[in-house]
C-alpha positions in Angstrom: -12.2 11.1 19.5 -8.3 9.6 20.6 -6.4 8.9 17.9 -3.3 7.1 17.4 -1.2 6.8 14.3 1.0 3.7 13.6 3.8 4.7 10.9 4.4 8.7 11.0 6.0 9.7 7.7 4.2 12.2 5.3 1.0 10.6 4.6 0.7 10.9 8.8 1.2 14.8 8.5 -2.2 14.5 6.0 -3.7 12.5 8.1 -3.0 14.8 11.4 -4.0 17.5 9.5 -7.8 15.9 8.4 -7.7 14.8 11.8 -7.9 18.3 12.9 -10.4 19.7 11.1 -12.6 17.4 13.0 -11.1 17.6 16.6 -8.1 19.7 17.4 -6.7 17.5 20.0 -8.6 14.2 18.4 -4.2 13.1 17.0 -3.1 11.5 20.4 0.5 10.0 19.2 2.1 7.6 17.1 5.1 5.2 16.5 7.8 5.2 13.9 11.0 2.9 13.4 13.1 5.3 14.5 12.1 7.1 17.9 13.8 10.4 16.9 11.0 10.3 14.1 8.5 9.8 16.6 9.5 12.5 19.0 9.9 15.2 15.9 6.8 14.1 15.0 4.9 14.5 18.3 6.9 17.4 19.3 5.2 19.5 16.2 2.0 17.9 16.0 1.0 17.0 19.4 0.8 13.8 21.0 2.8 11.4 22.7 5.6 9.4 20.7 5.8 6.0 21.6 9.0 3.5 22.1 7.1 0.4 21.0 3.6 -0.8 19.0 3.1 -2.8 21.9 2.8 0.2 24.3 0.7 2.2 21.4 -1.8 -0.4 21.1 -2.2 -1.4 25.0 -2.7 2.6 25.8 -6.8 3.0 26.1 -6.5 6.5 25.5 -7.1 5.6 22.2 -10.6 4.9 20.2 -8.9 4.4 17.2 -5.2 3.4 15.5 -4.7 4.6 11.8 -2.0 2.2 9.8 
């Protein structure tokens, strides 16, 4: 299960971290507002940080995009 996460402040951490209990590697990346965000954010928890929504949502790794 390939998850994305749109938004990556701290109810994103609880979210990575329920994620997890299910699948390890099931958080695939997310997008913030600010792209030093995103890369903090996928540099601790995994997953690729992404410069745009667009590029998020058009990336079929995913199966699913939490909001």
């Amino acid at each position: 299960m390939n998850i994305a996460i749109i938004g990556l402040g701290k109810v994103a951490e609880l979210h990575v971290e329920a994620l997890r209990q299910l699948d390890p590697y099931a958080f695939t990346g997310g997008w913030s507002r600010s792209a030093d965000k995103a890369k903090a954010f996928c540099t601790r928890f995994g997953g690729r940080a992404y410069a745009t929504t667009e590029a998020l949502l058009g990336d079929d790794e995913h199966v699913a995009v939490v909001l």
